[in-house]
MARDORO-693816 format. One record per residue (C-alpha): x, y, z; residue in three letters. Coordinates in Angstrom, 3 decimals. Layout:
N
SITE:X:Y:Z:ALA;
...
//
This chain:
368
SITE:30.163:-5.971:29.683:UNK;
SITE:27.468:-6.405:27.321:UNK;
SITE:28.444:-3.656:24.795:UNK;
SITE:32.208:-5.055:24.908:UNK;
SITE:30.876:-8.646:24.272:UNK;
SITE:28.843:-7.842:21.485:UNK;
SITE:29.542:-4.238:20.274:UNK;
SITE:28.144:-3.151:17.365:UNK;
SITE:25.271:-4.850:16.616:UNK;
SITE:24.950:-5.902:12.637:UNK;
SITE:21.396:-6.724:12.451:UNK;
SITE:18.840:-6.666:9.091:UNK;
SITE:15.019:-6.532:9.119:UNK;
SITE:12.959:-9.422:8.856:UNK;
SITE:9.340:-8.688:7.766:UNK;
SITE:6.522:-10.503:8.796:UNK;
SITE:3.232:-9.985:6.471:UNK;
SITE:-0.017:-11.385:6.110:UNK;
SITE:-1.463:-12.002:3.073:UNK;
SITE:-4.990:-9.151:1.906:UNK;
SITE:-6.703:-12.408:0.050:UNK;
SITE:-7.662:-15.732:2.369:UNK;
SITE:-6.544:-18.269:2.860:UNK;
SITE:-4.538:-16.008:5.843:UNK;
SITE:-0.893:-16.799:6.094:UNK;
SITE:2.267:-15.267:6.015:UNK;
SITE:4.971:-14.558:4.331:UNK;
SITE:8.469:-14.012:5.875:UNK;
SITE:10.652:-12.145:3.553:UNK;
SITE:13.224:-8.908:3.286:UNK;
SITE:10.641:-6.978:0.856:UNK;
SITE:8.362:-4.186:2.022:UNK;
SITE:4.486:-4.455:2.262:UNK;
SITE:2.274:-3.670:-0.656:UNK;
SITE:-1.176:-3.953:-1.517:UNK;
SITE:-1.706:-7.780:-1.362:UNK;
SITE:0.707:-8.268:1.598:UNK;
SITE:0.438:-5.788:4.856:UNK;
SITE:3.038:-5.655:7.365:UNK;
SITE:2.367:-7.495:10.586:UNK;
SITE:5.533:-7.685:12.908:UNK;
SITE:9.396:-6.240:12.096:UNK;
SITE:12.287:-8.223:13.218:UNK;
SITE:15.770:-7.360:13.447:UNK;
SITE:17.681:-10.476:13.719:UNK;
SITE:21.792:-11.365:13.125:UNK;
SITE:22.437:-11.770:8.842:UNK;
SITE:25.459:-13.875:9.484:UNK;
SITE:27.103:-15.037:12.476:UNK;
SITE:28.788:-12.512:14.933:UNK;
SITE:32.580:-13.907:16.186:UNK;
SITE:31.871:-14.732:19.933:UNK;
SITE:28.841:-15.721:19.328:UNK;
SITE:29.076:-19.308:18.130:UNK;
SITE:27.576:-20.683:21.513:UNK;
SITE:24.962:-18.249:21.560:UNK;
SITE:23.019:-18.180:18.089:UNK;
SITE:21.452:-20.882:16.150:UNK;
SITE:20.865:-20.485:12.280:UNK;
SITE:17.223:-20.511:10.841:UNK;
SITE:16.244:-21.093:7.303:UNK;
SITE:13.679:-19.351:5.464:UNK;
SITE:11.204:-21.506:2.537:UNK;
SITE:8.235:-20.531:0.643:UNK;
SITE:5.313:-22.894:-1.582:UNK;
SITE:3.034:-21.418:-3.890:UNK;
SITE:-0.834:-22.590:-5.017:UNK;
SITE:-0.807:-20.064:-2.448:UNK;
SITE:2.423:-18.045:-2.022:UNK;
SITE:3.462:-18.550:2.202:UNK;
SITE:6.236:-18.968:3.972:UNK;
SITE:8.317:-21.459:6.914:UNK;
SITE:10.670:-20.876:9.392:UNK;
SITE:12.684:-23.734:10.428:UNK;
SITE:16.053:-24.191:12.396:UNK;
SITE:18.837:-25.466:10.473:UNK;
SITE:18.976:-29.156:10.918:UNK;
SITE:15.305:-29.396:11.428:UNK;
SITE:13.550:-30.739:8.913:UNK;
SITE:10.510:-30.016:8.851:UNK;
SITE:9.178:-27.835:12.316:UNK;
SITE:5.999:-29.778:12.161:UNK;
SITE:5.893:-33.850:11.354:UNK;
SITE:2.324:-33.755:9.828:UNK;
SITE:3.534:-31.004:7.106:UNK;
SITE:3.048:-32.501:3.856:UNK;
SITE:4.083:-29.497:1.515:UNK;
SITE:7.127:-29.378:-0.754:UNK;
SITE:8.915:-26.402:0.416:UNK;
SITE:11.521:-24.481:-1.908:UNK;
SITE:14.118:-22.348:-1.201:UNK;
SITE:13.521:-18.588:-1.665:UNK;
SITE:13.828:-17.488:-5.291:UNK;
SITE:16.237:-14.100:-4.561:UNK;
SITE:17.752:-13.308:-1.981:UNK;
SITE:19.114:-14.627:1.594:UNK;
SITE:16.965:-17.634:2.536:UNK;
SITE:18.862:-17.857:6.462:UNK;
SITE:19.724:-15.541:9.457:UNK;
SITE:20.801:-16.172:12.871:UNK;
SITE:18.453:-15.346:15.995:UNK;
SITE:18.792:-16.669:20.053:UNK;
SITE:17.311:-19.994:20.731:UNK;
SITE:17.123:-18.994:24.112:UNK;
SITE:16.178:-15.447:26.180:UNK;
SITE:20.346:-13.496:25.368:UNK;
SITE:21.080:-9.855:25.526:UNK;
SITE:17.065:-8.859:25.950:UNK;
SITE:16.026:-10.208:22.676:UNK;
SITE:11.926:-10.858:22.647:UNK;
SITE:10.021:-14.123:22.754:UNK;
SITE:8.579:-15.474:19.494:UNK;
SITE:6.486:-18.288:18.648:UNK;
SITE:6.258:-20.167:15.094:UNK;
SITE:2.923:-21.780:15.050:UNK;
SITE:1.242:-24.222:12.175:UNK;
SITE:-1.838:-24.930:10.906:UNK;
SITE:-3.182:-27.194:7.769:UNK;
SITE:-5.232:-26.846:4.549:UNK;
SITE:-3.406:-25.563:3.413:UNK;
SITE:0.151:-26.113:5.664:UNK;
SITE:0.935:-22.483:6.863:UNK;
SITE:3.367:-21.237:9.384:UNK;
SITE:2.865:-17.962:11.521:UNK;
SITE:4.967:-15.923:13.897:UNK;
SITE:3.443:-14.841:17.412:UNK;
SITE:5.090:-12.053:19.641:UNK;
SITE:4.677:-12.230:23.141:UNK;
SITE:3.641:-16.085:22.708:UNK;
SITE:2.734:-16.277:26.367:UNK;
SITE:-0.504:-18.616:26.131:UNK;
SITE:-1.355:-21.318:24.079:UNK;
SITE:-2.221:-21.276:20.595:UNK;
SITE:-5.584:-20.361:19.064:UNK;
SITE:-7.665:-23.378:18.281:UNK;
SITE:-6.975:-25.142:14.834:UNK;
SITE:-3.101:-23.769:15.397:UNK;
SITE:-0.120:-25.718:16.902:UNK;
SITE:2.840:-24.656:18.667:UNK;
SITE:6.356:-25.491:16.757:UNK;
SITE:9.201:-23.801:18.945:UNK;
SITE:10.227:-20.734:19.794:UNK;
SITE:13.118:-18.134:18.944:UNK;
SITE:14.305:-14.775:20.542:UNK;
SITE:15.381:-11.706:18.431:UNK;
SITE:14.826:-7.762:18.364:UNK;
SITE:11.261:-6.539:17.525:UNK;
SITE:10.991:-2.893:16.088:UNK;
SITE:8.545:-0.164:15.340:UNK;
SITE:8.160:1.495:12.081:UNK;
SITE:7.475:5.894:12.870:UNK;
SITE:6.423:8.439:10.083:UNK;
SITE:8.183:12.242:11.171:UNK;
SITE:4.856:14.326:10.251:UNK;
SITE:5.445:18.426:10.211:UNK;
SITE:3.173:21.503:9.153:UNK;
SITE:3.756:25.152:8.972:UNK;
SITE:1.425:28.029:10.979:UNK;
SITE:1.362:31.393:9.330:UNK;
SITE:3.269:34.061:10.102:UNK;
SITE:3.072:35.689:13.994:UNK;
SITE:2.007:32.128:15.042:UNK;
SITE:3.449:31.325:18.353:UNK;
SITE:5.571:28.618:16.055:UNK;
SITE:6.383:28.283:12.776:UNK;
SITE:6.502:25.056:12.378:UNK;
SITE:4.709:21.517:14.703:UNK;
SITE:5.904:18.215:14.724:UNK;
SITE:4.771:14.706:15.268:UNK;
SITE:5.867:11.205:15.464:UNK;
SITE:3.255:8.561:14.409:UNK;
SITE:3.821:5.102:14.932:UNK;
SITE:2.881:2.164:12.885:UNK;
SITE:3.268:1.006:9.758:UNK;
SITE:0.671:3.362:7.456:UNK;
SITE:1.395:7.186:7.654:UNK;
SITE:-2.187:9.065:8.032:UNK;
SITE:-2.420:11.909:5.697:UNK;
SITE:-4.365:14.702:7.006:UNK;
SITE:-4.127:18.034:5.315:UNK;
SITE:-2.231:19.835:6.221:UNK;
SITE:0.223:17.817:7.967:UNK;
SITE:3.265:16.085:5.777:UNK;
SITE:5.312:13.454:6.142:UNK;
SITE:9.142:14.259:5.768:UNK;
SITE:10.432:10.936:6.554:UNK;
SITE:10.267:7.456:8.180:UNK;
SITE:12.365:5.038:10.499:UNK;
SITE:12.451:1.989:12.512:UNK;
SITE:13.376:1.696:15.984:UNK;
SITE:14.238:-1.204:18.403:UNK;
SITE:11.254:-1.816:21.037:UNK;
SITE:13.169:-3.220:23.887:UNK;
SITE:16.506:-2.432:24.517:UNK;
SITE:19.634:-4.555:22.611:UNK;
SITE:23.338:-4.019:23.816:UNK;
SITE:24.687:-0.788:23.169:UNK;
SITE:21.035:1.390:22.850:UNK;
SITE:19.718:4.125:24.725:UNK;
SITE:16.391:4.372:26.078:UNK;
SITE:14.529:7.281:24.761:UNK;
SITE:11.110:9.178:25.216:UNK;
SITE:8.779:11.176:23.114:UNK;
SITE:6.541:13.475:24.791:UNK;
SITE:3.482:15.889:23.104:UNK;
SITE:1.850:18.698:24.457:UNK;
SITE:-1.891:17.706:25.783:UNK;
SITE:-4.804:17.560:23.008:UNK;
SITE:-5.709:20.627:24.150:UNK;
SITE:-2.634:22.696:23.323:UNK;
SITE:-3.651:24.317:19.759:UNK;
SITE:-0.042:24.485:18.512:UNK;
SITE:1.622:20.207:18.698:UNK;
SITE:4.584:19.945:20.110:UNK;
SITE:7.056:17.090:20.709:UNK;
SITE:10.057:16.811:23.272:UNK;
SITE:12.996:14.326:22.543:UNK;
SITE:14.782:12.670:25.339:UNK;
SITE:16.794:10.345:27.522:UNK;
SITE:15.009:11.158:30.650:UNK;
SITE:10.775:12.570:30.740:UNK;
SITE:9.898:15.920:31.717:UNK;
SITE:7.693:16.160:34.421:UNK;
SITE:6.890:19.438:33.819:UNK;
SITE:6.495:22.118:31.425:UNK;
SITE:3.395:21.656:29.545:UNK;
SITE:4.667:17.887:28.558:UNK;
SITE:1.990:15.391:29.122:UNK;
SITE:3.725:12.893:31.288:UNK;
SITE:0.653:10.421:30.585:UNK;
SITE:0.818:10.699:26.647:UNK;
SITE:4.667:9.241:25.523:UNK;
SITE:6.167:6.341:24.248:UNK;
SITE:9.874:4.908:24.196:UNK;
SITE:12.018:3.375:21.524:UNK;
SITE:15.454:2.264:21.851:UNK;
SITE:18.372:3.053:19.586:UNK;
SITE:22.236:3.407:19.357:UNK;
SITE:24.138:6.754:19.643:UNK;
SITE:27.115:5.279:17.245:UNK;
SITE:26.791:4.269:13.999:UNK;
SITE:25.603:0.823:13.454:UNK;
SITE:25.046:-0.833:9.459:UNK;
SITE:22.490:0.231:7.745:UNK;
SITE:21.756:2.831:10.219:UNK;
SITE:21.558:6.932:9.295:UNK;
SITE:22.381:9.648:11.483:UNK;
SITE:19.368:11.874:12.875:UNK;
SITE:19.927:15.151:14.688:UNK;
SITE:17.470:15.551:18.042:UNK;
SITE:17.404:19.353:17.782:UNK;
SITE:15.561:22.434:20.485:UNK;
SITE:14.153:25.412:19.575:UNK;
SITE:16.227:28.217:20.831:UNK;
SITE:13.684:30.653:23.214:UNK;
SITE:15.410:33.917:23.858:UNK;
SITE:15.892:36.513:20.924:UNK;
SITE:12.998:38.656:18.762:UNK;
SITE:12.046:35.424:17.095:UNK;
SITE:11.738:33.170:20.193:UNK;
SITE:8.922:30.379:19.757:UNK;
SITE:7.468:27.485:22.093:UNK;
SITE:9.694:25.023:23.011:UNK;
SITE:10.012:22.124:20.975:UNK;
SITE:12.255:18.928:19.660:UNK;
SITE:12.487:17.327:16.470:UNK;
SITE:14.524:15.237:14.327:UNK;
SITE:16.262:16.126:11.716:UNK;
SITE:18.067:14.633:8.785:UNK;
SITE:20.766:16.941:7.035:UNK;
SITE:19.492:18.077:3.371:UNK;
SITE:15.725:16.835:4.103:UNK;
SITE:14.512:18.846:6.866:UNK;
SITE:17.176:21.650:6.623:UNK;
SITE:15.793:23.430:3.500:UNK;
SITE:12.331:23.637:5.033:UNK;
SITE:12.537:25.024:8.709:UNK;
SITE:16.200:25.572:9.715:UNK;
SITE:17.699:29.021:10.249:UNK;
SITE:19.359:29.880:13.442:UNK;
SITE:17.179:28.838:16.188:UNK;
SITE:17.263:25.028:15.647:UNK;
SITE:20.424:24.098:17.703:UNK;
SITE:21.554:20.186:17.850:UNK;
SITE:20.879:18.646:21.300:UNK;
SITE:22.543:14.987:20.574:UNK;
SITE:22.813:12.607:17.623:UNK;
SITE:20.787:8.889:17.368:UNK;
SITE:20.946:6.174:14.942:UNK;
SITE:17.959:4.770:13.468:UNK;
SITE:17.330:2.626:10.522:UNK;
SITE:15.665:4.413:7.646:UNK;
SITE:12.470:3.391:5.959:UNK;
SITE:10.786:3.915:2.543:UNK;
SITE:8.308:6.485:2.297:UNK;
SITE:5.626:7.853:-0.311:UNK;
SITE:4.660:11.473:-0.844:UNK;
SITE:1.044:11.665:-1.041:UNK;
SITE:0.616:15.521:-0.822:UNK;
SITE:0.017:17.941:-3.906:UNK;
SITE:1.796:20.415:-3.723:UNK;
SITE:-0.536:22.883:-3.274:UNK;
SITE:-0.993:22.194:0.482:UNK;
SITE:1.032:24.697:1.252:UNK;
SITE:-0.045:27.158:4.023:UNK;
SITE:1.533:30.107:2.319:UNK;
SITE:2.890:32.648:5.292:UNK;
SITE:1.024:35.655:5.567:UNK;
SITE:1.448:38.829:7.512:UNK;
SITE:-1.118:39.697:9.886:UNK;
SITE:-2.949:42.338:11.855:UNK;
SITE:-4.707:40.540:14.712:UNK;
SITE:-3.849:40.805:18.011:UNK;
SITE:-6.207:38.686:20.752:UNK;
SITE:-6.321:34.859:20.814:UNK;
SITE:-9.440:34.502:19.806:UNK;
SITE:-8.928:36.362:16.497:UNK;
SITE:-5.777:34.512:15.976:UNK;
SITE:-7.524:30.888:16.217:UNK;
SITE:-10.369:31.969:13.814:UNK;
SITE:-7.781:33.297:11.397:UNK;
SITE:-5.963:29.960:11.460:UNK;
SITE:-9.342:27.884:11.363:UNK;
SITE:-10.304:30.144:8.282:UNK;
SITE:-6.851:29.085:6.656:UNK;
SITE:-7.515:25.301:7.694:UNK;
SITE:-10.564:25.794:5.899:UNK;
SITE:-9.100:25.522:2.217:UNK;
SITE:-7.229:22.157:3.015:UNK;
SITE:-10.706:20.770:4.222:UNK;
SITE:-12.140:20.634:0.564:UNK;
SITE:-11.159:17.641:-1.743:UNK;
SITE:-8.496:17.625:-3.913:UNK;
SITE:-6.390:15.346:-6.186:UNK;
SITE:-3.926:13.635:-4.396:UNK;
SITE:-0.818:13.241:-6.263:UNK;
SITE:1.699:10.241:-5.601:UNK;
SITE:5.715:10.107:-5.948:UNK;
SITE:8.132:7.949:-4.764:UNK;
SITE:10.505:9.367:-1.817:UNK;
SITE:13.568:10.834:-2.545:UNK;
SITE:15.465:9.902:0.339:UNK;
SITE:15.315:6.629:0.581:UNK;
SITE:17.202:3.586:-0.619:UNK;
SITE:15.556:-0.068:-1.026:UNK;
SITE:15.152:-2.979:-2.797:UNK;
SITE:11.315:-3.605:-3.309:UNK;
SITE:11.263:-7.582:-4.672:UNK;
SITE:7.700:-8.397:-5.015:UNK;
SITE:6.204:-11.429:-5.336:UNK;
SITE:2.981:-11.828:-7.484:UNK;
SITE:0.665:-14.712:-7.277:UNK;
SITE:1.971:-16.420:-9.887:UNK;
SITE:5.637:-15.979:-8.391:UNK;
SITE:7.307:-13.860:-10.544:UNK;
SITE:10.085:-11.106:-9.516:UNK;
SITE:9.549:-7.295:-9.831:UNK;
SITE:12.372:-5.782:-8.859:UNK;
SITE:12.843:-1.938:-8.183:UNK;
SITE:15.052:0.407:-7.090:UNK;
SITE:15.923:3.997:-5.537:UNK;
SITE:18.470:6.276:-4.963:UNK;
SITE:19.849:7.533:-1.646:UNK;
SITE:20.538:11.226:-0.371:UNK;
SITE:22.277:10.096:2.865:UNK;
SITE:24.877:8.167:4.119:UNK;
SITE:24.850:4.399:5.999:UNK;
SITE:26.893:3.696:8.500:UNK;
//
């Protein structure tokens, strides 16, 4: 009932960032993070209003000030969300300045909380506003809307006779770590809780212990299998096409044959991944749709672990070999940055003094 009431969900991302200089406050905005504003909290709320949904959504308005550069939040009709605000707000220079969100708990959208505080007037947003305020901070009301989680897909490659060619691993959160040799080949967001018309689904990893990372991909947890049932998370996302979403392939490592490896998942994007580790025994297990995010390449591209044929035989031999290869990714070296190209965004920036940089990239895949 809920996925024929509401169907395909047409949602954009709210950011929520703090600022790297004090006084803290916030800014609520459509641009990504950089280095004087770090991302606190991703929102996926309604850009317009849904038909149906008249009774259910209220529209909120977005405003900024300068002398510093912060942001409000305020219903429309409201004017002002707290009555000892004294700032002149302005309307948002580029850009939407409005979206639509649930005044009350609909279709398992999260609690949040706009609080204010003076000296200057600032506005923040709390999730999971359960208690009261800190001190020096009053409450202002409250809204409901879709929380999501920002995960880097990090790979490497093992030499040759390895028992896999290739590991995987999902990171969450909103900085990648780069650790030699691992690399990042792309990023997404995914819901936290589930909306109308998601799936739930798990990612597992082999225990610290295993040598060789692993992930498993799916709707339901293993239990068994060398899958640590203790060390997973969940995200929620839609198995159609939704706007703005991309297509990513949840694909297994075929066992049997000459060239049969651990089992494994990952995810796979056609054109990024499928130069680097495809061939024959990656098979497609099912298709989600996640929103893409921006990434950076921070790896030279001498990281490479080069394949190598080998003559050692025991385990023990085997691990030394591939600690001696780690070895040469352990010493410093230049790092080397280029922008992503697979990814598509619009990276408005405001400065301190408010001015507009405006930047743009090209896209390899398809929205939906």
């Amino acid at each position: 009932a809920s996925t024929q009431k509401y169907g395909r969900l047409d949602l954009i991302r709210l950011n929520i960032q703090k600022s790297s200089r004090p006084p803290y406050r916030e800014r609520f905005c459509w641009n990504d993070a950089d280095d004087r504003w770090q991302a606190s909290l991703y929102l996926y709320v309604f850009p317009h209003l849904p038909p149906g949904l008249e009774q259910c959504l209220r529209r909120y308005v977005l405003e900024r000030a300068e002398n510093p550069i912060r942001s409000r939040l305020r219903w429309d009709g409201q004017q002002k969300p707290q009555r000892r605000d004294a700032t002149e707000w302005k309307a948002l220079r580029s850009g939407r300045n409005d979206f639509w969100a649930f005044p009350e708990r609909t279709a398992n959208a999260q609690e949040l909380a706009v609080d204010w505080t003076s000296g200057p007037d600032r506005y923040r947003i709390i999730r999971h506003p359960e208690s009261r305020p800190e001190a020096g901070w009053l409450r202002c009301f409250r809204f409901f809307a879709y929380p999501a989680t920002k995960y880097h897909i990090l790979y490497r490659d093992w030499p040759s006779g390895a028992p896999v060619s290739t590991s995987y691993r999902i990171i969450s959160g909103h900085l990648c770590p780069v650790q030699r040799p691992w690399r990042c080949a792309f990023a997404f967001f995914a819901l936290d809780e589930q909306a109308p018309g998601t799936n739930k689904y798990f990612i597992q990893k082999t225990p610290q212990s295993e040598y060789y990372p692993r992930i498993r991909i799916g709707m339901t947890p293993a239990q068994c299998g060398g899958w640590d049932p203790h060390d997973q998370f969940i995200f929620y996302a839609p198995d159609m096409p939704w706007p703005c979403t991309a297509k990513f392939n949840v694909q297994y490592k075929m066992r049997g044959g000459p060239d049969a490896e651990l089992e494994q998942n990952r995810l796979a994007i056609a054109d990024i991944l499928a130069p680097h580790a495809c061939g024959s025994l990656w098979t497609d297990k099912f298709a989600i749709f996640l929103y893409p995010a921006p990434t950076i390449d921070l790896e030279p591209d001498d990281w490479d672990l080069q394949p190598q044929q080998s003559n050692y035989h025991g385990q023990n031999e085997k691990k030394e070999y591939y600690d001696e290869q780690q070895e040469q990714y352990d010493r410093p070296q230049e790092h080397q940055y280029s922008s992503s190209q697979y990814y598509y965004y619009d990276a408005t920036i405001d400065d301190e003094q408010g001015n507009d940089h405006i930047g743009y990239e090209n896209s390899n895949y398809y929205y939906y």
